[in-house]
N, C-alpha and C positions, 0 to 999 in steps of 0.2 A: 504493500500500500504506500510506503514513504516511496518507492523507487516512483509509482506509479505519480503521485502528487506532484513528483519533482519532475515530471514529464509535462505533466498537463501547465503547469508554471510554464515551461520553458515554452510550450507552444502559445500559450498566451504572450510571452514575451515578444515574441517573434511574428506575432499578428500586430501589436500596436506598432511595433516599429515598419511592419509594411504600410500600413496604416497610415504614417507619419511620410514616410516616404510618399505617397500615393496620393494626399496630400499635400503635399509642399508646392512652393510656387516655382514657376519654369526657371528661377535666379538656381532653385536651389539643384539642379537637376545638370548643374551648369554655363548656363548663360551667364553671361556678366552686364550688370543695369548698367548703361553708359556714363560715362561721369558727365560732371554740371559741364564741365569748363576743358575738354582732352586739351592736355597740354604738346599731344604731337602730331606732328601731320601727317595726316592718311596718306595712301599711294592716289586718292581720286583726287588729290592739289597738284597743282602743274604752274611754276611760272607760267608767266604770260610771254613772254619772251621767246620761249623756248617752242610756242603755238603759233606764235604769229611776232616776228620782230621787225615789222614795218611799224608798228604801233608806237606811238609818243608813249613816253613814260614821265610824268610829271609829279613824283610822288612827294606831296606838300609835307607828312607829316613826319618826315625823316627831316626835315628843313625848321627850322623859326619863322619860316612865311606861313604860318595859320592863326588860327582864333585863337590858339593858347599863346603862341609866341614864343616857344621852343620845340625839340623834340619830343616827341611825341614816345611815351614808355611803349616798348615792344616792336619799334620800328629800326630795327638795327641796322638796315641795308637799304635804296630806294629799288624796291623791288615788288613789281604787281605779280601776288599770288590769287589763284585764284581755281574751282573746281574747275576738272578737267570740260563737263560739261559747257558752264558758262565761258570758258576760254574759248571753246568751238566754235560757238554761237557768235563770240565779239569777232574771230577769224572771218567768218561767212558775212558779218554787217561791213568790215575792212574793206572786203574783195570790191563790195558794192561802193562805198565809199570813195575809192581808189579812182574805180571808173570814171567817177566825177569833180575825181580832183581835191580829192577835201583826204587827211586822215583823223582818226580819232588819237586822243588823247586824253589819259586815265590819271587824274589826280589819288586817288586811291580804288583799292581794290579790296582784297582779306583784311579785317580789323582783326587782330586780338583780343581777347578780353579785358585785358589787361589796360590797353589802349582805351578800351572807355572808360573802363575805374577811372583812368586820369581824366578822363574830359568831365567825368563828375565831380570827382576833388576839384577842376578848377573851377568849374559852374557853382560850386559849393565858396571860392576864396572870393568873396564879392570885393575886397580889397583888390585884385591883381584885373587891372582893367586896360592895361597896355596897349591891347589888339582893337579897343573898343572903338576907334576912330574909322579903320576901313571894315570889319567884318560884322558890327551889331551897331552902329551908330545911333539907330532911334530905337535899341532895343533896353529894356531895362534889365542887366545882367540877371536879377535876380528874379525875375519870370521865366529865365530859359527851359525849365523842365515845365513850370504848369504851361507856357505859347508853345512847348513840344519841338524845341531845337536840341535839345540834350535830353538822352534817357539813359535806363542802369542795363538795356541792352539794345544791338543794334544788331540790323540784317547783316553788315558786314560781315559777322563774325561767323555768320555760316557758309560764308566762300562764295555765294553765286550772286552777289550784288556791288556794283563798281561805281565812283561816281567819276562822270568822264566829258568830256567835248569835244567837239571839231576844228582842226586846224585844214587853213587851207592853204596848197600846196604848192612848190617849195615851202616849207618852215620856216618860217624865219625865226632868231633864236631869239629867248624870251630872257631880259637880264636879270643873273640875282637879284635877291633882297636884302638889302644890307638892314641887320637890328639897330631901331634907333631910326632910323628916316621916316622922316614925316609920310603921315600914314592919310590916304584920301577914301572916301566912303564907297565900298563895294556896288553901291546903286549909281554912282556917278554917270553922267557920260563917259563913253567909251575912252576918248580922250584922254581924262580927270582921275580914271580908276587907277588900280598898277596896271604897269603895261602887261600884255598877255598875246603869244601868239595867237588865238584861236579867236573863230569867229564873235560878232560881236551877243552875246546871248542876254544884252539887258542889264546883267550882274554880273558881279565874278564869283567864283565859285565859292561857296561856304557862306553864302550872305544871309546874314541871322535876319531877314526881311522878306515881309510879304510881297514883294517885287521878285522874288526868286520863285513863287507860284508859277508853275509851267504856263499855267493858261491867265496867268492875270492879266484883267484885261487892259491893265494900262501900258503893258507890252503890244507894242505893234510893231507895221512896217518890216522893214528887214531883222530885225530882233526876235518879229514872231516867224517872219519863215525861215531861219536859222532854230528855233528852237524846234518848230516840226519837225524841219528837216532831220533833226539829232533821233526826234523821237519817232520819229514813222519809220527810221531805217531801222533803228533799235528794235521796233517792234516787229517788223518784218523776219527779225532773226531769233525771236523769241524772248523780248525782255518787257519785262514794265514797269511803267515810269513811276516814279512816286510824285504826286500831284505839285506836293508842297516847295520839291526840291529839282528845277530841272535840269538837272546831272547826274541824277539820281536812278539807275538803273537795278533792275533782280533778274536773271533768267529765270524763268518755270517751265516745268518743273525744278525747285532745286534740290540739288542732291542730298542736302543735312536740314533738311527745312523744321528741324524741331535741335539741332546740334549746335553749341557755341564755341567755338574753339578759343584755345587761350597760349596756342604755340607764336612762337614771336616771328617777325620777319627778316629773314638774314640774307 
């Protein structure tokens, strides 16, 4: 009877643990939950360079020419990353582009995660207002997350959204920015703004202003058919525009469309 009891234990033991097993969720079976923030880069990231190197590369925030006014954390190289996907897509908008003379040109590409922490820390120092002459001139720094120019995440950071323009061609080269020079308001006339090779799109890029609305309507004239133009090629190759921002492009589908990456750019 003891031998017997200590049989019928053991096969109860050996039910609850199937039990438990049988049970469990698909993590525990194997799979692994993906992190908040993968700190390295998948095989589906591809320079841009390496798909397509007719493309301007203009990347601001490895530079002190942006809204923060230094380098930007996680920009360690100017170098546009970007899903292998969305790289194809801006390849095929190129070709067309080409044709008619105009190329693009990509102020930034993959963000970090990292990269935004900082643009909220500085959205956060209402003290450090340096950039405030050409990039938010009539913005009040400290509305930029409830008027929705900074937030604690960005499309960037999932690879298939670039923000870019059209230059038309030959190039002509666009001069440094020296820190410290008088700094003129992004919404300027063309003339008035910094200088920038690429066509005239109303604003220069990153203008914390309602004036950078793709369709506003107080953009006209050759202003608005340069910014179609940006955008009807773009969409023809599978991207969409963000309303508010027109340089602001996503491929869709995109490859990590719920994934934040937080590897750095080198």
């Amino acid at each position: 009877m003891p031998r017997l009891a200590a049989t019928l234990r053991g096969l109860a033991v050996a039910a609850a643990a199937l039990m438990t097993v049988t049970a469990a969720p698909p993590q525990a079976s194997g799979a692994v939950r993906p992190a908040a923030h993968p700190a390295t880069m998948p095989g589906e990231f591809v320079a841009l360079r390496a798909v397509d190197p007719t493309i301007i590369q203009e990347m601001r925030y490895v530079t002190p020419h942006n809204f923060t006014g230094g380098p930007v954390d996680g920009y360690l190289g100017p170098r546009c990353l970007l899903t292998r996907n969305a790289a194809r897509a801006l390849h095929r908008a190129q070709r067309s582009f080409l044709k008619r003379g105009y190329s693009l040109k990509v102020y930034d590409c993959y963000r970090p995660q990292r990269a935004v922490d900082h643009f909220v820390r500085w959205a956060e120092d209402l003290g450090d207002q340096r950039m405030k002459a050409e990039f938010y001139p009539r913005q009040d720094k400290a509305k930029l997350f409830e008027d929705g120019y900074i937030a604690a995440k960005s499309g960037h950071s999932r690879g298939s959204t670039v923000d870019l323009t059209l230059v038309r061609l030959p190039a002509a080269p666009t001069r440094p920015y020296v820190p410290g020079e008088p700094l003129t308001p992004c919404y300027g006339p063309e003339g008035e703004r910094f200088p920038d090779n690429s066509l005239d799109m109303g604003t220069g890029f990153d203008c914390f202003d309602t004036l950078a609305h793709t369709l506003d309507p107080r953009i006209r004239g050759r202003q608005l058919r340069n910014r179609l133009l940006l955008k009807s090629g773009l969409e023809r190759a599978g991207f969409v525009n963000l309303p508010e921002e027109w340089w602001h492009f996503t491929f869709t589908p995109e490859t990590f469309p719920d994934t934040y990456f937080d590897f750095p750019v080198r």
